[in-house]
C-alpha positions as CSV (number, residue, x, y, z in Angstrom):
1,X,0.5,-25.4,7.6
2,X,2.0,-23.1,9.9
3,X,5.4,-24.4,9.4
4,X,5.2,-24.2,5.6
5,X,3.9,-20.1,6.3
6,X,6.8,-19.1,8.6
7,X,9.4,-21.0,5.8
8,X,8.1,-19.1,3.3
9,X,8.2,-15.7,5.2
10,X,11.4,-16.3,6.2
11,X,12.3,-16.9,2.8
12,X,11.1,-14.0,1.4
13,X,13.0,-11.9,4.1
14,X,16.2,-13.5,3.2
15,X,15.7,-12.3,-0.8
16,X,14.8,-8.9,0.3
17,X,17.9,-9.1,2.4
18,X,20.0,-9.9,-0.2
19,X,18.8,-7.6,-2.4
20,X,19.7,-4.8,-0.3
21,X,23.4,-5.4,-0.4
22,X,25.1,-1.8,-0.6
23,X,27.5,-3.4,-3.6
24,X,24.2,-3.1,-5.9
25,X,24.3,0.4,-7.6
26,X,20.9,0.7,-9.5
27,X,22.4,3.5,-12.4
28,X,18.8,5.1,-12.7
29,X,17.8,5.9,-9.5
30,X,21.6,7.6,-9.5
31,X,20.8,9.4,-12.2
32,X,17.3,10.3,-11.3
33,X,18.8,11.5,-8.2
34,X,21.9,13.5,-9.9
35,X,19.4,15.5,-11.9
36,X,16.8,15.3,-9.2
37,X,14.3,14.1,-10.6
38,X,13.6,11.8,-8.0
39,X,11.4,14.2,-6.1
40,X,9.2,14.2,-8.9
41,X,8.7,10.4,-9.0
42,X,8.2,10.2,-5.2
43,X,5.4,13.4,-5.4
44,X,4.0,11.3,-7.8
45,X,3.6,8.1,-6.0
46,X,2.5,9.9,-2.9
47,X,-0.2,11.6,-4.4
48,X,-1.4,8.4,-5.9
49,X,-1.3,6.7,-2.1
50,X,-2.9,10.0,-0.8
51,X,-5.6,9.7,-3.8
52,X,-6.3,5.5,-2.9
53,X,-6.1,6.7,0.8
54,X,-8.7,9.0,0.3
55,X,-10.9,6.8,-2.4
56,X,-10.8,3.9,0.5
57,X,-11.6,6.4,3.5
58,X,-14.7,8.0,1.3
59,X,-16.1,4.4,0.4
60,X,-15.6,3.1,3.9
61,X,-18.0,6.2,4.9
62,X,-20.6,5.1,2.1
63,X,-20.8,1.7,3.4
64,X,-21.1,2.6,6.7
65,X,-24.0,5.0,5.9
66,X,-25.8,2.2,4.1
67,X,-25.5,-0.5,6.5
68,X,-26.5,2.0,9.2
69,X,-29.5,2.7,7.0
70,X,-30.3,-1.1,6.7
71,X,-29.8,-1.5,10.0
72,X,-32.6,0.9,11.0
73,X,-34.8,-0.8,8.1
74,X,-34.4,-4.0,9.3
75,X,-35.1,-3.1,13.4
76,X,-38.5,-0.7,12.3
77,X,-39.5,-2.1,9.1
78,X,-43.0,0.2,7.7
């Protein structure tokens, strides 16, 4: 099993490797970048990470209030 896992990661670093060859021109991020609206599409992505970020950190705190609060039900039950 572990043998058939490290082939496969090594495989899938050799593609992304390949894929970054500096021949490969991709004409739209050029262009974006010309007109610069490239900034615009990386705001855009960072605020959706910052907005996931913070939806993950917020229900992380809600479960840990809960299972705090099931924790203190469960050790002095009424």
């Amino acid at each position: 099993m572990k043998k058939i896992i490290s082939f496969i990661l090594l495989q899938i670093i050799a593609i992304s490797a390949f894929a970054q060859r500096p021949e490969s021109s991709v004409e739209m991020a050029d262009l974006m970048r010309s007109n610069g609206k490239i900034y615009v599409v990386i705001a855009v992505l960072l605020t959706i990470f910052a907005a996931l970020l913070l939806f993950l950190i917020s229900q992380e705190m809600k479960l840990k209030r809960m299972e705090k609060k099931l924790n203190e039900h469960i050790s002095n039950p009424k």
